[in-house]
C-alpha positions, 0 to 999 in steps of 0.5 A: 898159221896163227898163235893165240894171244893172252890176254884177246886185247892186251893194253900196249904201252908202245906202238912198237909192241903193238906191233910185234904182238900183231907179228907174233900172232900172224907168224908164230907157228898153229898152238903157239901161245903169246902171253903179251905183258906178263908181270912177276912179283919176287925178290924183285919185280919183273915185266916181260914184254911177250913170252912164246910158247912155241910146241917142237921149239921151246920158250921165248921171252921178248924184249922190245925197244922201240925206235932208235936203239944204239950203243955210246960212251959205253952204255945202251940208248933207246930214242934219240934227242930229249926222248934218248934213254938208258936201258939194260942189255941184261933185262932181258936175261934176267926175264927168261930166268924169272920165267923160268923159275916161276914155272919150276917153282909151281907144284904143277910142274913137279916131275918135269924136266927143265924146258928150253927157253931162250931171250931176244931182243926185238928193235922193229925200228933199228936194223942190226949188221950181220957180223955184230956182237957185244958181251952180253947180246950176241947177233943171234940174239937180236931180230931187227927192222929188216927181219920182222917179215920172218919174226916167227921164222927167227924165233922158231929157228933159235930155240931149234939151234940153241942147245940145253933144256927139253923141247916143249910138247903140246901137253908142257905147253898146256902146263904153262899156259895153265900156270902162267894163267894162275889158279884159285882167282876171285870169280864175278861176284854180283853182290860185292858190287852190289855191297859197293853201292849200298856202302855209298847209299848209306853214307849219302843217306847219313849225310842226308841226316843233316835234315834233322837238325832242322827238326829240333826247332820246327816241332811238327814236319812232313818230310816228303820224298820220292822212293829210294831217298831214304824217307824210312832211315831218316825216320829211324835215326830221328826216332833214335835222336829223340829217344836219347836226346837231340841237341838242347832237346833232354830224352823224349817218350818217342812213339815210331809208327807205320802201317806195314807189319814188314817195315815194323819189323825191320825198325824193331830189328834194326833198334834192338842192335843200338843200346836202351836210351836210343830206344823209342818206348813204342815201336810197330804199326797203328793197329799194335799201338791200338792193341798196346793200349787195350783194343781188340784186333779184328781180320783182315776182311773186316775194313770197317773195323779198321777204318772206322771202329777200331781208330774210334776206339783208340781215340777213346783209349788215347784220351784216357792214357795217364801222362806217363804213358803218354808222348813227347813225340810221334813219328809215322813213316809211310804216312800216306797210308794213314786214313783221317780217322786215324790221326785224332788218336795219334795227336791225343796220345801226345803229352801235349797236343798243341805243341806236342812233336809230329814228324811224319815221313810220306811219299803221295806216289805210293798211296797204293790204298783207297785212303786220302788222310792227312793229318788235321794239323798243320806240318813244315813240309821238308822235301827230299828229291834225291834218290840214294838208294837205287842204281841208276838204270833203276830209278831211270825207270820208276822217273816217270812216276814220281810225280816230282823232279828227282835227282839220280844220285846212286851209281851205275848198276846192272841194265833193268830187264823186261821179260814179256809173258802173259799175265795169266802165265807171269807167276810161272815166268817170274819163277824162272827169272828167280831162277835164273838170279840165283845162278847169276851168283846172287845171295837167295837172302837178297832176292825177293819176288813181288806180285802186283795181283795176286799173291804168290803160291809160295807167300799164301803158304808162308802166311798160313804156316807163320802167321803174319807177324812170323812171315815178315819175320822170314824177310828179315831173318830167313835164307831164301827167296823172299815171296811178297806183294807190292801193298806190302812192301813199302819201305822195304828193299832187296838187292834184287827183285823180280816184279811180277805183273800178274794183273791187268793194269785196270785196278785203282792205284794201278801205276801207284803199285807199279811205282812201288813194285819198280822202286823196291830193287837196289841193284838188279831190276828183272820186270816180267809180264804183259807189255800192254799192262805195263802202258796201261799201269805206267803209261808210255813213258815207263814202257819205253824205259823198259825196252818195250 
């Protein structure tokens, strides 16, 4: 014989509960309910230690005073010595009717007669003598120390003997229990602890923006920082500065630079909200400067023309710009991507190239090309070692790979998880891993899945069917799944991300890739592929944080 408990585990305040409750359970006759801690809210707020629901007996509301509960000088005491107290006989009375009101009350309950249901007091510490009686608390209405081993028996036995009201069947029991559980509750929602999170990172980032105030005295800076320490809203917010003025500094011509076409969209995105004086003139990647200024555009298969023909042109068409197309200063976000050849024309298109601003945001970790350039000029190297803004479990997991100490500063989040599949089948696994999110509750807008190798089926048809520029617009704009490739990503974030290593772990700038793939997630973290590719990209360190 046992009852159901509702809450499983309710929080007591007092031994004395605990164990009535236990009692209750072990008693109560088999489909008996014990909601322990009930609480309603009305005219005047009420707190039912347990209420009963007995099928083929009734209802009923329990009160318990624990320790020595006595009458003296015309009042109630519970507790003896500094512990003694007052209490209200008629607590319990005015509990069975806020009970009873509750349920009447509820449109679930239309066309139901009234319920028996009835109150006691529960003393497990204080015996009571057979012939007691008081106004307001007759002995049938008091179970003592020496009754508790026939607790259910007691309660069972008053709701037979107590007339008026209708015994419960198994179907009004059902009712209250449904009524008494409430309806149309918020469910878990994985995005708005996800929401949380981003809202702490932003600020800390904003507070992080107290870096930039140094910049207005040294002209020419590197600001180097691991993944997720806000290296790109940085850049975004001093290119912002500049452009309307920052401090004793008047407006300035700004130029915001970067290699990928996704991150030039997210700055052109997030400009265009803010008014015209907080605009820099230009904003894209080095290749769309080139294309501003005259130079041809070239395919994608053809690296000598990027990394040689078209910075030698630029170079040409920078020296020739008049002042007014000129500026006052450049700032490059991702910098690490920038090849030497690339830097001489960005430092001529400065109005003035020995004094002109520099400030360049970099991360050497994820140099995920073949390229070492650094700019032929000296910089004041500013560090960021704070990660913001990835959970904890995420960063805990790319820690190995940034090369630098860094300081876990974003909260605690959902465990990163690790989906063993052979690389040749991590593309099909990767699928059920979207999947699989989008049923966990998250927004398909804030899922993205990342190939380390080759790029996605669904990525390839995007590329084809946009363009360049119209896909990465899709990551921004559009309402699904976001289907990209770590060489792309940089900068770039999603609440949650699936990873896929569909490669062999053998290719140059193989743990670079992986150091951007593992970073890319703010909130949830699903790695999917081979456990030896993953030792061969990140070594045993990141492994053993993986699980594997």
């Amino acid at each position: 014989m046992t009852a159901q408990l509702v809450p499983e585990s309710p929080t007591y305040v007092t031994e004395s509960e605990r164990l009535v409750g236990r009692r209750l359970v072990e008693q109560l006759p088999d489909g008996s309910v014990v909601f322990a801690g009930l609480r309603f809210t009305g005219p005047y707020d009420h707190e039912v230690d347990f209420l009963c629901l007995i099928p083929g007996s009734g209802l009923v509301v329990v009160e318990v005073k624990g320790g020595s509960v006595y009458h003296a000088h015309g009042d109630w005491f519970v507790g003896a010595g500094a512990t003694r107290r007052t209490f209200d006989i008629e607590q319990g009375l005015r509990n069975k009717y806020a009970v009873r009101d509750y349920l009447e009350c509820d449109e679930r309950w239309r066309g139901r007669t009234r319920l028996r249901i009835e109150h006691v007091l529960v003393t497990p510490h204080t015996d009571w003598p057979d012939d007691f009686h008081a106004p307001g608390l007759e002995r049938w209405q008091v179970i003592g120390k020496r009754e508790m081993g026939r607790l259910g028996a007691r309660l069972t036995e008053l709701c037979a003997l107590r007339g008026g009201g209708r015994i419960p069947t198994d179907d009004d029991i059902d009712v209250v229990r449904s009524i008494l559980r409430g309806r149309h509750h918020p469910v878990e929602d994985v995005e708005a602890d996800a929401e949380e999170r981003e809202g702490r990172a932003d600020r800390l980032t904003k507070e992080q923006a107290m870096l930039l105030d140094i910049t207005r005295f040294v002209p020419r800076t590197e600001v180097r920082g691991c993944a997720g320490s806000g290296k790109t809203i940085l850049a975004l917010t001093q290119a912002k500065q500049l452009a309307r003025g920052h401090g004793d500094l008047g407006p300035q011509r700004v130029a915001l630079v970067c290699y990928s076409i996704g991150l030039a969209e997210y700055f052109k995105r997030e400009l265009g909200r803010v008014g015209r004086k907080h605009r820099p003139d230009f904003v894209g990647t080095f290749h769309a400067l080139g294309r501003q200024w005259g130079a041809p555009d070239g395919t994608r298969e053809d690296s000598d023309f990027w990394e040689h023909r078209l910075p030698e042109q630029m170079l040409e068409l920078a020296e020739g710009l008049p002042w007014h197309e000129k500026y006052d200063a450049i700032i490059v976000d991702e910098g690490q991507d920038f090849a030497d050849s690339w830097w001489p024309s960005l430092l001529a298109a400065l109005r003035d190239e020995e004094t002109g601003r520099l400030h360049v945001y970099s991360d050497e970790q994820q140099r995920v090309f073949q390229r070492f350039g650094r700019p032929p000029v000296t910089l004041v190297p500013l560090v960021l070692d704070h990660n913001l803004r990835n959970t904890k479990q995420i960063a805990e997991t790319f820690l190995p790979l940034a090369g630098a100490r860094m300081e876990l500063r974003g909260d605690d989040g959902p465990q990163v998880e690790f989906i063993p599949a052979r690389t040749e089948d991590a593309i099909e696994a990767a699928d059920d891993q979207v999947e699989r999110l989008l049923d966990e509750g998250w927004d398909p807008a804030h899922v993205m899945l990342l190939a380390t190798g080759k790029r996605h089926p669904v990525q390839e048809e995007r590329q084809r069917e946009y363009g360049q520029e119209g896909y990465w617009r899709t990551f921004w704009e559009g309402d699904d799944v976001f289907y990209g490739h770590v060489l792309g990503c940089k900068g770039l974030e999603r609440r949650a991300v699936i990873l896929c290593l569909n490669e062999h772990g053998s290719r140059d700038r193989a743990k670079e890739r992986l150091y951007v793939g593992l970073s890319r997630a703010t909130d949830r973290l699903v790695v999917v592929g081979d456990p030896e590719v993953v030792r061969a990209m990140g070594g045993d360190a990141v492994a053993r944080r993986l699980g594997i």
